[in-house]
FILUMFI-600432 format. One record per residue (C-alpha): residue in one letter; x, y, z. Coordinates in steps of 0.05 Angstrom, whole numbers, padded with zeros to 5 digits, always signed. Layout:
N
aXYZ...
END
This chain:
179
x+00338+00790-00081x+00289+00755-00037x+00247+00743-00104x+00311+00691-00127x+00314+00664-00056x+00245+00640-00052x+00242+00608-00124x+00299+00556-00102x+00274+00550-00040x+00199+00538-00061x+00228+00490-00114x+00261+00451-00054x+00188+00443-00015x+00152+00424-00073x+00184+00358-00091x+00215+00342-00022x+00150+00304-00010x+00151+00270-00085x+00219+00245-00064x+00182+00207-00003x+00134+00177-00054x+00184+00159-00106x+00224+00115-00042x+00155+00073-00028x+00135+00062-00099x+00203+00035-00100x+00215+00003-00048x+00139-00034-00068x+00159-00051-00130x+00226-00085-00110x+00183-00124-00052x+00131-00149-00099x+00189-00175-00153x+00223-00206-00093x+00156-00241-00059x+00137-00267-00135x+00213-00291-00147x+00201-00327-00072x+00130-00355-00081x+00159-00387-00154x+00211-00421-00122x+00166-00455-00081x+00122-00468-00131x+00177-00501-00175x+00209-00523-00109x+00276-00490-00137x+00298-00493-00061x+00364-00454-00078x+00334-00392-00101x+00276-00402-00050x+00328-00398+00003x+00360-00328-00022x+00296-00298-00008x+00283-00327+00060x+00301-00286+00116x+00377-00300+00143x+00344-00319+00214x+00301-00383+00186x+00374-00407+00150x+00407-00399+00212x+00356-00431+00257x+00357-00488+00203x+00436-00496+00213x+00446-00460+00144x+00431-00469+00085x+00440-00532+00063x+00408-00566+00121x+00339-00513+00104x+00345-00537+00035x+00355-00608+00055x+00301-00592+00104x+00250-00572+00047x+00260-00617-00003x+00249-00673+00045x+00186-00645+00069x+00154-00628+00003x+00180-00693-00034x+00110-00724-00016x+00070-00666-00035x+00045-00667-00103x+00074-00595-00145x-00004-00589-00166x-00030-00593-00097x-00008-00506-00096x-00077-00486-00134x-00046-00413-00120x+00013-00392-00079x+00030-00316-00094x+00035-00256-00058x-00024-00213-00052x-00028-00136-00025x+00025-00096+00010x-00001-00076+00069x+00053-00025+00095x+00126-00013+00096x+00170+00026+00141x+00235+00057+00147x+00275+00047+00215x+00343+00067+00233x+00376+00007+00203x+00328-00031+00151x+00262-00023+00121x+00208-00063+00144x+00147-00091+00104x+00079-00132+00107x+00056-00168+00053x+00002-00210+00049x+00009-00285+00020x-00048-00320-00005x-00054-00398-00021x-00102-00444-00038x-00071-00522-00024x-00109-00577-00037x-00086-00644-00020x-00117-00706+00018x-00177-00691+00010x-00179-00622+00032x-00170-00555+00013x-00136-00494+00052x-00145-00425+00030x-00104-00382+00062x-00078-00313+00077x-00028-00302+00125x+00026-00240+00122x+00098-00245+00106x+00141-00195+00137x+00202-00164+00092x+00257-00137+00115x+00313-00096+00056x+00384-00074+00092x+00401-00037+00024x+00348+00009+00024x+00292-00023-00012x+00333-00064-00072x+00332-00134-00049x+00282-00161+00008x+00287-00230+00044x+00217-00258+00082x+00181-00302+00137x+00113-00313+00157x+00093-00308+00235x+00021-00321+00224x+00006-00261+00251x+00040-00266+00318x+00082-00212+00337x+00120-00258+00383x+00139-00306+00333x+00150-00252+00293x+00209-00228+00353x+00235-00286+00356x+00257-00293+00283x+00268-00218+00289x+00278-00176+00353x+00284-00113+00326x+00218-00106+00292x+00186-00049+00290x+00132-00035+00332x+00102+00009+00284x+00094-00055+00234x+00018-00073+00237x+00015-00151+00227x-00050-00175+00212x-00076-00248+00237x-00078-00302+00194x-00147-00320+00159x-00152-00394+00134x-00206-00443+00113x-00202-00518+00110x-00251-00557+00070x-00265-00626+00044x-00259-00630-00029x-00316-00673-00056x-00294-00731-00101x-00328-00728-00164x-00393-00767-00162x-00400-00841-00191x-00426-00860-00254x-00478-00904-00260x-00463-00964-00320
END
């Protein structure tokens, strides 16, 4: 008798921890389609499906969203759609689970160069999914924790959020030909 007791039980322990696993590789995977669908719509400056995967806090603070995607396109209407040399997310750093939502940081790179200048970047985007792990909305804090509360005041203070690195350089012209 305790010989069939322990089989189920011992079955139970043995992939109770693969479950766990299974949840992040999940949850990862659904964060990285999400970030690339995000980073795209920048790229292509599809502002409507950019603002699906920016966090509901940055619509509101914009007065919704049709004033952040009014917003947008006026501000990147004088920036050239080849000034992004890259714009796409990079390594996820960690995710959480809290009582309410799971939390994530994923690092953005970029390279912009424009004016004269290039920017290479990486800053971290925090993610946040309310249906456990399926759809994920985002927004950069530039590694400040208070900006970071300010757009959202429940964040956990387990979430690591690592500074942001950048680099600004003058891009030489090519040089002159001699006739």
């Amino acid at each position: 008798m305790i010989k069939h007791l322990f089989i189920p039980v011992l079955f139970i322990f043995s992939f109770g921890p693969s479950h766990a696993q299974f949840d992040t590789i999940f949850a990862k995977t659904n964060i990285r389609h999400c970030a690339d669908s995000m980073t795209t719509a920048l790229k292509t400056r599809n502002w409507e499906q950019y603002a699906r995967y920016v966090h509901p806090a940055m619509i509101g603070s914009m007065n919704g969203k049709a004033e952040f995607i009014r917003y947008m396109t006026e501000n990147y209407a004088q920036i050239p759609v080849t000034a992004f040399k890259q714009y796409e997310p990079g390594k996820i750093l960690q995710v959480i689970k809290t009582a309410g939502d799971l939390q994530a940081v994923i690092e953005l790179k970029s390279i912009f160069e424009w004016e004269g200048q290039r920017i290479a970047s990486t800053t971290s985007m925090i993610a946040q999914s309310w249906d456990g792990g399926l759809f994920w909305t985002f927004f950069v804090s530039d590694g400040d924790r208070e900006i970071a509360k300010l757009i959202k005041p429940d964040i956990s203070d387990d979430l690591i959020i690592p500074k942001k690195k950048e680099s600004i350089e003058p891009i030489n012209p090519p040089p002159k030909k001699n006739n």
